[in-house]
Backbone bond lengths (Angstrom), bond angles and torsions (degrees), N, CA, C in turn:
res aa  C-N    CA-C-N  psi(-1)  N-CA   C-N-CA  omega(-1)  CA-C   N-CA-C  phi
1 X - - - 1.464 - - 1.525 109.81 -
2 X 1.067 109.81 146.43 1.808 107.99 -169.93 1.453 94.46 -103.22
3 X 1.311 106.73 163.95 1.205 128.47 -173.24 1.620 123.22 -44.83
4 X 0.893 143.97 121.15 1.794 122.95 174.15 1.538 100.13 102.75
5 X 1.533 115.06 -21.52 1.240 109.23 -164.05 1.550 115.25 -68.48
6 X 1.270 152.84 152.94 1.285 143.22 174.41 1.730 97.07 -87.77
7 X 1.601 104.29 177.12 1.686 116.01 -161.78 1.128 107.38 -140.71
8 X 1.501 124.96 153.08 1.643 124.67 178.09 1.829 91.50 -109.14
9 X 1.509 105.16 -0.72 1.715 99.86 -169.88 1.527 110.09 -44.81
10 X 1.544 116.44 166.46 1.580 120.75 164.12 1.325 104.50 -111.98
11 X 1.520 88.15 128.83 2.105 100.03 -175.54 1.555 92.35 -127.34
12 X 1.563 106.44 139.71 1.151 141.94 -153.82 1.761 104.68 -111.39
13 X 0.827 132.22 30.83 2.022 141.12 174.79 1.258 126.87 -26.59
14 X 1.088 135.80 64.48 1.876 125.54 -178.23 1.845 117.02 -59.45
15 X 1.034 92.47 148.32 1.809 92.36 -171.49 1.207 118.78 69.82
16 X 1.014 118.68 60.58 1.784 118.85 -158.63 1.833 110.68 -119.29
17 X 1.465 95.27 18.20 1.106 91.60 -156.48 2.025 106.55 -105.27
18 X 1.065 89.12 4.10 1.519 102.53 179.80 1.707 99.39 -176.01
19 X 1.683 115.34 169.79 1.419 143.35 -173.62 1.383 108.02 34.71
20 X 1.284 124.65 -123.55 1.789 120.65 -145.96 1.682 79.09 -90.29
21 X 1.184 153.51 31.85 1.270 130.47 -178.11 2.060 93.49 -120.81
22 X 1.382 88.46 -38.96 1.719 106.98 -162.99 1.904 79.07 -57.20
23 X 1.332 113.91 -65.49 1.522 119.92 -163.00 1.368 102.24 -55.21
24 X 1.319 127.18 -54.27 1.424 117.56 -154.15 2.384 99.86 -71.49
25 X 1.551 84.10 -41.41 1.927 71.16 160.14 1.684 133.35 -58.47
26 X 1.666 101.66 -33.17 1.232 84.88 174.74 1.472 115.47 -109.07
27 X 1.277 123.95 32.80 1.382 127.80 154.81 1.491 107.20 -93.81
28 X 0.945 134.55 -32.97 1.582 128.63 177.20 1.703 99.62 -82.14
29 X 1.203 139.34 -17.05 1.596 128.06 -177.17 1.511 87.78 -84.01
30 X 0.794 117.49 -44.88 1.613 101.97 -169.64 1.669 114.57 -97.16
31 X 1.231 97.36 65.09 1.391 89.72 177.07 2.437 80.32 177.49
32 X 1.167 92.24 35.63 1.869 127.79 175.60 1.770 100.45 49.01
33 X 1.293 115.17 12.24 1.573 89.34 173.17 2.082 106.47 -76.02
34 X 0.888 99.52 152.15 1.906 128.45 178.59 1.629 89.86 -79.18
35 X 1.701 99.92 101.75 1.414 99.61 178.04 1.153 101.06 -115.29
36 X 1.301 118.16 131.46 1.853 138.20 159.82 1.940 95.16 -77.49
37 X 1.233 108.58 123.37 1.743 87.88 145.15 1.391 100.70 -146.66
38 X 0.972 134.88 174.50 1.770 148.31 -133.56 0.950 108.83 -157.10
39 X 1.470 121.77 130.61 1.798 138.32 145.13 1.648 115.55 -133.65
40 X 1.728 83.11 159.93 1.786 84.15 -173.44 1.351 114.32 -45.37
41 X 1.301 131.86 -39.46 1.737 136.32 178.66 1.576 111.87 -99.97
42 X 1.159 128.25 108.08 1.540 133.30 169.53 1.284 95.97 -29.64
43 X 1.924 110.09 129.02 1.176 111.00 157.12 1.403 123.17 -131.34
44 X 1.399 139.24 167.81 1.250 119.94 178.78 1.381 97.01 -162.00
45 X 1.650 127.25 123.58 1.178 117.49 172.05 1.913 92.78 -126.79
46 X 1.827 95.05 175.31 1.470 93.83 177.60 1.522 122.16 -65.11
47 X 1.641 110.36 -17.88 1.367 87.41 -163.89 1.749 107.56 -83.91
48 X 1.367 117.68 0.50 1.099 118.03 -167.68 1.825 137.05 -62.42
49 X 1.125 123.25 123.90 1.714 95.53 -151.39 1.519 93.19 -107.65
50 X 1.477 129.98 12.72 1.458 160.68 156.27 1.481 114.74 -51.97
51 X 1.209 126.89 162.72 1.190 147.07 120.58 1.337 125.92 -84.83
52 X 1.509 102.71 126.95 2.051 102.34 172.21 1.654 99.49 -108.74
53 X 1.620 90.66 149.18 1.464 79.11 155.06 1.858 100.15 -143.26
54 X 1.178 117.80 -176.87 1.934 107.51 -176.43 1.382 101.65 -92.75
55 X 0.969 102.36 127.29 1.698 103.98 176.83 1.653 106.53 -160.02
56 X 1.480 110.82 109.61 1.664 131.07 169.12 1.165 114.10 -54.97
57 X 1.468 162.92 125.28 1.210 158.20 154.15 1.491 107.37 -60.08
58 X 1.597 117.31 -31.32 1.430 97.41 177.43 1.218 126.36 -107.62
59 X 1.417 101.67 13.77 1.539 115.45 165.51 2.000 120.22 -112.28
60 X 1.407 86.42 94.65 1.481 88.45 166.25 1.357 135.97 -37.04
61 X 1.188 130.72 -64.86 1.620 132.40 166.96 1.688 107.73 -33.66
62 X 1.691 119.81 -42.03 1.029 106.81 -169.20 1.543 118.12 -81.93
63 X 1.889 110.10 -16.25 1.248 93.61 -176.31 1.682 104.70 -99.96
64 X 1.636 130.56 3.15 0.972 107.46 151.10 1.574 142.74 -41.61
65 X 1.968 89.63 -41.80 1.460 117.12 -158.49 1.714 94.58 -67.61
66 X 1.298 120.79 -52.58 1.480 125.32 156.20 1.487 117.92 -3.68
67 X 1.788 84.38 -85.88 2.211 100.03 -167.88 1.605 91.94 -73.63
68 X 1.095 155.48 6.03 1.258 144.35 153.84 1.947 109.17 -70.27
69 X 1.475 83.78 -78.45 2.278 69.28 169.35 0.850 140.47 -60.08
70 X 1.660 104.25 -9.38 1.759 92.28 163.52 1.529 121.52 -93.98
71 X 1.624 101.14 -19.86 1.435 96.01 -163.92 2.299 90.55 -89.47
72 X 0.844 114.89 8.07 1.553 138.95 164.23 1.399 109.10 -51.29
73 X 1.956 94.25 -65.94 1.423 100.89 -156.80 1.399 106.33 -97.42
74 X 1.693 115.18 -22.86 1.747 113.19 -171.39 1.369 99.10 -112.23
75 X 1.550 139.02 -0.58 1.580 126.99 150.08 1.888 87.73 93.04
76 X 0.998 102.87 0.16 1.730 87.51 -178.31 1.995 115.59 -179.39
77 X 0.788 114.12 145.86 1.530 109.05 179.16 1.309 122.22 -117.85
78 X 1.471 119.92 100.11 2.040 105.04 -156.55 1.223 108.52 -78.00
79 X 1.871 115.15 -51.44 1.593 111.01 -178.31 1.450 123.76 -120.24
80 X 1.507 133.56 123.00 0.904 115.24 178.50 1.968 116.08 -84.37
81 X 1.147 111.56 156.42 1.717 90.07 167.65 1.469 89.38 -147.36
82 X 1.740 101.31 120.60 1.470 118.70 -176.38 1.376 109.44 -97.34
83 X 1.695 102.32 93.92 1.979 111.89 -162.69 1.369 85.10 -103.95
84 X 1.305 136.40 -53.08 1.340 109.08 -154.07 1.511 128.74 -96.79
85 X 1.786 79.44 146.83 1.878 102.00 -172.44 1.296 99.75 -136.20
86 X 1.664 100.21 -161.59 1.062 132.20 177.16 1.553 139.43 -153.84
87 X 1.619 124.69 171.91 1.332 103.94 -153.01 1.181 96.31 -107.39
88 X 1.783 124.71 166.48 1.249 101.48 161.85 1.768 93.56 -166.99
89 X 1.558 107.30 122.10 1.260 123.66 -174.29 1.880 120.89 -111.59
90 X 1.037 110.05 152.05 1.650 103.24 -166.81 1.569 96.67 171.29
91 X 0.934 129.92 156.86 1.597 143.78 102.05 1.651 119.39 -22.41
92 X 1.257 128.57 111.82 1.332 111.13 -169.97 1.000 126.15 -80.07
93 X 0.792 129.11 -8.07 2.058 149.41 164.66 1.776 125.31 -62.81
94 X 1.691 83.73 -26.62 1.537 92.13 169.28 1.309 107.01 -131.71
95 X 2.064 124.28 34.24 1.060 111.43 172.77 1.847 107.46 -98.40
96 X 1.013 107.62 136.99 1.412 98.42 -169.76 1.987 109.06 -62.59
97 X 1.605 106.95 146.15 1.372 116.39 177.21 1.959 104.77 -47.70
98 X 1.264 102.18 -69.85 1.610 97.43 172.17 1.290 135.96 -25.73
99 X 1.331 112.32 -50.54 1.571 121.67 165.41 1.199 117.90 -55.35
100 X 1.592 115.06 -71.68 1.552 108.04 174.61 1.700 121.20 -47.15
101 X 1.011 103.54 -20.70 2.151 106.88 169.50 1.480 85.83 -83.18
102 X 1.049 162.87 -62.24 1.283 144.05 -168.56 1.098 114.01 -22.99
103 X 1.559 100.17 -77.60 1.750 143.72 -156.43 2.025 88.89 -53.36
104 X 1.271 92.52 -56.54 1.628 87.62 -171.35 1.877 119.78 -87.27
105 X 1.527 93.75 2.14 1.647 93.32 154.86 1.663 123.31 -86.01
106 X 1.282 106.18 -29.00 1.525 116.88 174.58 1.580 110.49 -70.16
107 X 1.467 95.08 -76.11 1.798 99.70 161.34 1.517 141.76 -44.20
108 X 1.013 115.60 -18.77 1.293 117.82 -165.85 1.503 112.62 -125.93
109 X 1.535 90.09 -81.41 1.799 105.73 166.54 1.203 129.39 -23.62
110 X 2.124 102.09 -50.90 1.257 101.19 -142.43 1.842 79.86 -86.88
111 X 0.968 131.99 -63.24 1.721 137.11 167.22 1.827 91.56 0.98
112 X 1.064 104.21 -63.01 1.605 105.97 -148.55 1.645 93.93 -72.49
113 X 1.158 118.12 -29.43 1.862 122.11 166.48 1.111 113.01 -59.66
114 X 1.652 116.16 -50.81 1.331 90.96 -160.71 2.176 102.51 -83.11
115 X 1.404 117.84 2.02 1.266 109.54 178.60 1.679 118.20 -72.85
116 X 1.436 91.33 -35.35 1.391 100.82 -179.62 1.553 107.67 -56.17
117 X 1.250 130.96 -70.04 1.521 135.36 -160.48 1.573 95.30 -88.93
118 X 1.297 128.21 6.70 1.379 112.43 147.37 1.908 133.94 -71.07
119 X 2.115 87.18 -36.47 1.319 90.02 -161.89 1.397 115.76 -75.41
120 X 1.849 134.30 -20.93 0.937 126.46 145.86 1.874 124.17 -8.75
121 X 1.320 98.73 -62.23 1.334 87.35 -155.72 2.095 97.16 -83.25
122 X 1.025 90.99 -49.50 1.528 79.34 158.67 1.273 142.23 12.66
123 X 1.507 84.69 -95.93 1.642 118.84 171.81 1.493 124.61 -48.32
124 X 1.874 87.80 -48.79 1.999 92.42 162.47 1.337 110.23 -41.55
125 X 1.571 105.97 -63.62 1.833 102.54 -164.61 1.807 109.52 -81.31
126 X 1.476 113.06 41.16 1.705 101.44 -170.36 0.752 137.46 28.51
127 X 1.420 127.05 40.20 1.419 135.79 172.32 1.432 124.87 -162.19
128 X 1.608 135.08 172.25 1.524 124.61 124.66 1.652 91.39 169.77
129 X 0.922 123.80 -169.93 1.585 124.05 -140.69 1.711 80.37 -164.32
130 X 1.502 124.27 88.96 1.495 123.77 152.79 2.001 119.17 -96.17
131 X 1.334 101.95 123.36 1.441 139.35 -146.17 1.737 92.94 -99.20
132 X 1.057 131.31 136.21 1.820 125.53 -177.70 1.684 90.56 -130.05
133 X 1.164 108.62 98.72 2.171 90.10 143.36 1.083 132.95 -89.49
134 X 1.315 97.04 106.56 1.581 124.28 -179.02 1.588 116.17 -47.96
135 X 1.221 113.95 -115.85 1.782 152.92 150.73 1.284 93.58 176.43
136 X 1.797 88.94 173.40 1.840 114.01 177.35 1.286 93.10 -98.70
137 X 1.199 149.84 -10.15 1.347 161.43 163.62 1.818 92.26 -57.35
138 X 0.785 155.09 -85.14 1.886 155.68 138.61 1.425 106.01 36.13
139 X 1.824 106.88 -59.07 1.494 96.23 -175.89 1.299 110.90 -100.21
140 X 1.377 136.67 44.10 1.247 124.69 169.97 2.107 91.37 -158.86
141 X 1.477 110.64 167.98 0.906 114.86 177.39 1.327 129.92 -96.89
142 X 1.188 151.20 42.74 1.092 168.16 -165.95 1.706 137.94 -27.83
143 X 0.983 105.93 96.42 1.825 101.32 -154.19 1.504 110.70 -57.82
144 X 1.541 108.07 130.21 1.393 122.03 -173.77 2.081 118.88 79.20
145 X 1.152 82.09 -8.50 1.487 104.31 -176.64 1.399 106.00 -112.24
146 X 1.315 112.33 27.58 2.100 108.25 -154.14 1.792 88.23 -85.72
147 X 0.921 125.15 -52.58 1.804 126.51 -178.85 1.510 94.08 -47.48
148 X 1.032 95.70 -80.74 1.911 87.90 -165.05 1.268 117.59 -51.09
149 X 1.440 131.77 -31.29 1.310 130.17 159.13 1.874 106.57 -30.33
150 X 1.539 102.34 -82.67 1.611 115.91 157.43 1.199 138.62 -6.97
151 X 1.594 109.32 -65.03 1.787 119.83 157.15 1.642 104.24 -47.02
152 X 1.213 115.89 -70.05 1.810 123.31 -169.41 1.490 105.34 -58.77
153 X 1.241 127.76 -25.34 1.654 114.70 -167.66 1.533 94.65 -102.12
154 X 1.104 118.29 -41.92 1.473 90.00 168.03 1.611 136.56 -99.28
155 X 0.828 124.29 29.78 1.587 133.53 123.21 1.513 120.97 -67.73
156 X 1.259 112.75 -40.08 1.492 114.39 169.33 1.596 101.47 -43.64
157 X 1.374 116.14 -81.38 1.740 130.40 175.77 1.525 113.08 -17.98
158 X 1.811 93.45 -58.29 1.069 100.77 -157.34 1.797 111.16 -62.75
159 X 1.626 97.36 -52.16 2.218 95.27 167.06 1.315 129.83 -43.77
160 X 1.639 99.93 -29.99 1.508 93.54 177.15 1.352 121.36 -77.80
161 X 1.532 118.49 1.78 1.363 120.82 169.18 1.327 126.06 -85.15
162 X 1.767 103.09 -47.42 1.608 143.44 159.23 1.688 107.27 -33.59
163 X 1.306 107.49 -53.67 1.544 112.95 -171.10 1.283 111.19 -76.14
164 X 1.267 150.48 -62.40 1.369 125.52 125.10 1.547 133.47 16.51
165 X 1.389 122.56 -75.25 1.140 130.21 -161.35 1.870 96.96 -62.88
166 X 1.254 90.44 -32.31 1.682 106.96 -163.44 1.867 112.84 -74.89
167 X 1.485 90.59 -17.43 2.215 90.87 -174.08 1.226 95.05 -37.48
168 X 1.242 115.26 -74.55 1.786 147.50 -157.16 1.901 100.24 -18.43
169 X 1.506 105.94 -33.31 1.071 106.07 -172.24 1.770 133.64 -123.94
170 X 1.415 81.70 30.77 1.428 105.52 -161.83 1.389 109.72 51.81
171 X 1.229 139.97 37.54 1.707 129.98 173.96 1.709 92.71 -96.00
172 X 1.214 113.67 145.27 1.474 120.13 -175.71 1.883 97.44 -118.15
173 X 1.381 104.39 138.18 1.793 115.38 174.36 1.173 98.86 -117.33
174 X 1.249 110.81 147.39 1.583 129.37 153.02 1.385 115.09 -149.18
175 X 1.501 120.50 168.82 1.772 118.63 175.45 1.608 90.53 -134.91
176 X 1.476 109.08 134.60 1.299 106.60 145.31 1.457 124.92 -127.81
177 X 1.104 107.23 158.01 1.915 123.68 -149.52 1.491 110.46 -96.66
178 X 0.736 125.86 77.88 1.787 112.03 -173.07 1.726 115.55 -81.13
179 X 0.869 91.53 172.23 1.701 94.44 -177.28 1.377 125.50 -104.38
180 X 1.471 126.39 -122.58 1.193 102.15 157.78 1.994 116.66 -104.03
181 X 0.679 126.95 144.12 1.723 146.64 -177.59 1.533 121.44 -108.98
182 X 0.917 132.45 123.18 1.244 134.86 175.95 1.684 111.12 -56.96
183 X 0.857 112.10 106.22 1.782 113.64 -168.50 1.346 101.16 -156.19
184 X 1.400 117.46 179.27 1.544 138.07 177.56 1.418 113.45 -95.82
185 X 1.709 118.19 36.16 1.710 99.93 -172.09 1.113 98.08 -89.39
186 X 1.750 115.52 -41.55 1.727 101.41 -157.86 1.521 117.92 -39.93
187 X 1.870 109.25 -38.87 1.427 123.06 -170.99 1.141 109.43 -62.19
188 X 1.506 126.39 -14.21 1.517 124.42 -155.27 1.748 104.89 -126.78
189 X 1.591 111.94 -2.81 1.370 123.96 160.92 1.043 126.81 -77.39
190 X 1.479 112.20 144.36 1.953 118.14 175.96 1.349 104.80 -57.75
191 X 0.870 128.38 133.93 1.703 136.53 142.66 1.171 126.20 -128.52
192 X 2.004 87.76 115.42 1.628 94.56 175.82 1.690 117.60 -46.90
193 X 1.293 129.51 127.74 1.273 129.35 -171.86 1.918 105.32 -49.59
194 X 1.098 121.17 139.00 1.539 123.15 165.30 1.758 86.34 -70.58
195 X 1.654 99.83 132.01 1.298 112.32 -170.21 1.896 90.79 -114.05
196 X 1.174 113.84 136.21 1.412 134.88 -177.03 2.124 82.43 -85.95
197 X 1.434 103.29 116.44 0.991 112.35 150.01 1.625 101.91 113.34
198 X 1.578 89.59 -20.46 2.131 96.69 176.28 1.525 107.51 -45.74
199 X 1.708 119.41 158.74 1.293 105.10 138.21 1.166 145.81 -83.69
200 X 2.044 98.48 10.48 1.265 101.09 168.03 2.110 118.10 -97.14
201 X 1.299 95.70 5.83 1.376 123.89 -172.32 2.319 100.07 -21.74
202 X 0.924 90.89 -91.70 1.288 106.12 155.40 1.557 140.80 1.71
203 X 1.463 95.63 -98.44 1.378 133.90 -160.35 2.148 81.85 -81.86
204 X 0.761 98.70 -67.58 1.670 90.30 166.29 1.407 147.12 -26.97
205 X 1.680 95.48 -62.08 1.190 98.75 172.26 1.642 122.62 -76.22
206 X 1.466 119.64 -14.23 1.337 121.16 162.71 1.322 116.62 -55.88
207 X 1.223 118.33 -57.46 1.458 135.44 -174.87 1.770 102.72 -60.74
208 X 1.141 110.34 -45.95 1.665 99.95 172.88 1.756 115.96 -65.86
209 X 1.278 108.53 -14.80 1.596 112.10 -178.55 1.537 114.84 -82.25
210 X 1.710 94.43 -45.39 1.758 97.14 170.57 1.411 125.48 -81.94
211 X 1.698 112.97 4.08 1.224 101.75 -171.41 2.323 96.43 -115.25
212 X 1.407 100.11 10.26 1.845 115.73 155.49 1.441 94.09 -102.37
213 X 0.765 122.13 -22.56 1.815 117.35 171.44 1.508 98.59 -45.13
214 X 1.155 97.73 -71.46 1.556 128.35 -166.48 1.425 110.98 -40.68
215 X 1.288 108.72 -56.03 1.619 113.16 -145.91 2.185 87.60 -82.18
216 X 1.714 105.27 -27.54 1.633 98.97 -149.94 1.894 93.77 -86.57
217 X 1.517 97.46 -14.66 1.838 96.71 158.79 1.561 117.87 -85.75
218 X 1.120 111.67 4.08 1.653 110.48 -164.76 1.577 98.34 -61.25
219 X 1.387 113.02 177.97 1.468 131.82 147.74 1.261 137.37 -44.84
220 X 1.854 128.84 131.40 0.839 102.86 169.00 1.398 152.47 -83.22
221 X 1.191 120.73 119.52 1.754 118.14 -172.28 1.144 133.29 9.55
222 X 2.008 115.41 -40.41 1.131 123.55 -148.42 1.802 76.54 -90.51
223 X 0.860 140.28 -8.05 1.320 119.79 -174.03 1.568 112.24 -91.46
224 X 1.383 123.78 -10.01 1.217 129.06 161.10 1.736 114.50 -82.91
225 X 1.478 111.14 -25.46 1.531 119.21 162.54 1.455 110.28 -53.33
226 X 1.516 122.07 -65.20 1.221 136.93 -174.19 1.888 103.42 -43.42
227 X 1.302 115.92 -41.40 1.792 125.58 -157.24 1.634 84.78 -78.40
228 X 1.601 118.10 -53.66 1.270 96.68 -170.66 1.384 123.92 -80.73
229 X 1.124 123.50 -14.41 1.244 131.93 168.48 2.141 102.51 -42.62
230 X 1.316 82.94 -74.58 1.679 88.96 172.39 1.154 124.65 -26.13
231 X 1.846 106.49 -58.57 1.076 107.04 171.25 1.660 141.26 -44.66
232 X 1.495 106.57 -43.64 1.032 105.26 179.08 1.661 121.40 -69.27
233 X 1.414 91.01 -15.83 1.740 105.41 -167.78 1.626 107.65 -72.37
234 X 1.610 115.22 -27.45 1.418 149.18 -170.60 1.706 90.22 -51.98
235 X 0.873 120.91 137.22 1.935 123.55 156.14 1.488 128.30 -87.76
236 X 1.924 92.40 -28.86 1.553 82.82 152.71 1.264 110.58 -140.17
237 X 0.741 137.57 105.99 2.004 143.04 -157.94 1.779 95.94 -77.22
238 X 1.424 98.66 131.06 1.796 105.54 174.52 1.549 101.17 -53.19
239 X 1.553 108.37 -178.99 1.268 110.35 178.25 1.727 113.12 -88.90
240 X 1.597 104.65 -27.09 1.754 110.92 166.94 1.194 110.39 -123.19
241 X 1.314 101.27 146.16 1.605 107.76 163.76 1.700 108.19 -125.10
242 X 1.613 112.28 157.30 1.254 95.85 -171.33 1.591 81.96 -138.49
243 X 1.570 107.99 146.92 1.616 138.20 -179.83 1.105 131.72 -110.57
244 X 1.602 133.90 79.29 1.651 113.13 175.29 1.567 93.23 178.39
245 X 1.365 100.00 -154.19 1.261 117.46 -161.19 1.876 101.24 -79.78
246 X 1.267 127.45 154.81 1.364 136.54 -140.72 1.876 82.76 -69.62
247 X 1.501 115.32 -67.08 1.102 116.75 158.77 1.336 148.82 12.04
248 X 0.854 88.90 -54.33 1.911 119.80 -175.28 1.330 83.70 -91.08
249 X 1.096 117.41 -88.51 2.003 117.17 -147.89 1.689 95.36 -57.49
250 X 1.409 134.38 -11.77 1.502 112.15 -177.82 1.536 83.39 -79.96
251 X 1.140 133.87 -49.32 1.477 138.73 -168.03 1.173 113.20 -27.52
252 X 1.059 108.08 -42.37 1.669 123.23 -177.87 1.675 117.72 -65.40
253 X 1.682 94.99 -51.86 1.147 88.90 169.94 1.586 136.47 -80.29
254 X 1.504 100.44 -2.94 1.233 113.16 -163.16 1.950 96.39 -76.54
255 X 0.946 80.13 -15.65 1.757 99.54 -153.33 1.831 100.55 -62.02
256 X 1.652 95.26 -36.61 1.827 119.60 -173.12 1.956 94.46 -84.26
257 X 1.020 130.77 -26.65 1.189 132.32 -167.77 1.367 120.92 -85.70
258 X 1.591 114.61 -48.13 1.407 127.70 -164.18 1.589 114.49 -92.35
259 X 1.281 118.79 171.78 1.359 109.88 -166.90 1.945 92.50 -72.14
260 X 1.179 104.83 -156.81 1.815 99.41 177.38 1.415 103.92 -92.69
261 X 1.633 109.80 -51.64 1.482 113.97 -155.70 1.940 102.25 -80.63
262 X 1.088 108.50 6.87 1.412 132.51 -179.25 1.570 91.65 -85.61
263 X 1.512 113.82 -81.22 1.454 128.17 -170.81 1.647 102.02 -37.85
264 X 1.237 116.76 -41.61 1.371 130.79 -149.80 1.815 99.88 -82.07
265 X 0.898 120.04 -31.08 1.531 148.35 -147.36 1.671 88.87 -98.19
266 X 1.714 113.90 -50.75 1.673 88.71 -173.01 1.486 85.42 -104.19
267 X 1.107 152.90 8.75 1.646 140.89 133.77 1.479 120.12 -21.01
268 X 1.407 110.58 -49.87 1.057 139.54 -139.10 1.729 106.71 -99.06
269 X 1.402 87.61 -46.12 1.803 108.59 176.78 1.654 104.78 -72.01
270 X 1.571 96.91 -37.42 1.861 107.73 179.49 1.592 100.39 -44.51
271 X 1.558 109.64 -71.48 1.466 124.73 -164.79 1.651 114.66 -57.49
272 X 1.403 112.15 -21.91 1.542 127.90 -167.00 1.245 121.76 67.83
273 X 2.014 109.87 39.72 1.453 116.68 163.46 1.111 124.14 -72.74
């Protein structure tokens, strides 16, 4: 398919129910791809030009039950794009063990669930193109942000193994990384409470203020809609793609360039440690 062209494909969306997931579903429905997108509670309002259906990322049974009715009703599933996550901020010393198993059942786990009981059907129809949103937060370690860094970098690792394994069968992988976006996560992220009396008391709670700074100036969504759109249009999609403000993506590279305790040093100056 050439570039610009619109699609009758069926794309498969997790987290679709708000920010870069809500947009990137309804930038591909209107432009004729057959969009599935998913949240833990079935939703359906009028303005929606989508399909929902309920589907848990950290419950297996439920996201079988998912790629079964759709691949039921449309005979085939072309793209998956495994968007939804979650946030999760702390000091890691006082982030509780439970949470971080959360963070990396949503993030991690659930990605790697829904690939598995996707590629079945796949494979039947010789093909499909599964899509990961990462973050640029993934390739670097990020203070107070060190878990979620964690969740995102290894799924990163983990596709670049996955995508590979996958040539054999014409299934195509890629991840792309976005930055920060104007969306609803901070509200919908763990945060270890700023504890009155921590020694991270402080130095914490600043860093949690500039880093909602961050996200409520971010980008808008539709510009991560627009990348995947491309993507799918792509014949052979790189193995990363990276999303955001110019900033960010040199960051990344700066990260491969500079000494460490260098990298670490304007990290550090970034956050105002």
């Amino acid at each position: 398919m050439k570039k610009g062209e619109s699609s009758d494909k069926i794309v498969l969306i997790t987290g679709a129910s708000s920010g870069i997931g809500k947009s990137i579903a309804t930038y591909l429905a209107k432009r004729n791809f057959k969009v599935y997108g998913t949240s833990r509670s079935k939703k359906e309002s009028s303005d929606s030009v989508f399909n929902f259906v309920q589907l848990d990322v950290t419950n297996e049974q439920s996201i079988i039950a998912a790629i079964n009715e759709i691949s039921k009703k449309e005979g085939r599933i072309d793209v998956l794009i495994n968007n939804a996550g979650v946030g999760i901020t702390g000091p890691i010393e006082e982030t509780p063990e439970s949470e971080i198993k959360k963070a990396f059942e949503t993030n991690y786990f659930g990605p790697l669930n829904m690939i598995k009981n996707v590629l079945p059907v796949m494979r039947k129809n010789n093909g499909g193109l599964i899509i990961n949103v990462t973050s640029i937060a993934g390739y670097m370690g990020l203070p107070y942000r060190g878990i979620y860094s964690a969740t995102k970098s290894a799924l990163e690792i983990t596709a670049e193994a996955y995508r590979m394994e996958l040539k054999q069968f014409g299934i195509k992988m890629t991840n792309v990384a976005p930055g920060d976006f104007a969306t609803n996560i901070a509200s919908g992220r763990y945060h270890a409470p700023v504890t009155k009396g921590s020694p991270y008391e402080k130095v914490y709670g600043n860093t949690l203020k500039l880093m909602n700074e961050h996200v409520d100036s971010g980008q808008d969504p539709e510009v991560m809609a627009k990348q995947i759109f491309k993507i799918i249009n792509t014949e052979d999609p790189k193995v990363h793609y990276k999303v955001g403000e110019r900033l960010q993506k040199i960051s990344v590279k700066l990260k491969g360039l500079l000494p460490d305790k260098l990298y670490e040093k304007m990290l550090m100056k970034h956050y105002k440690l």
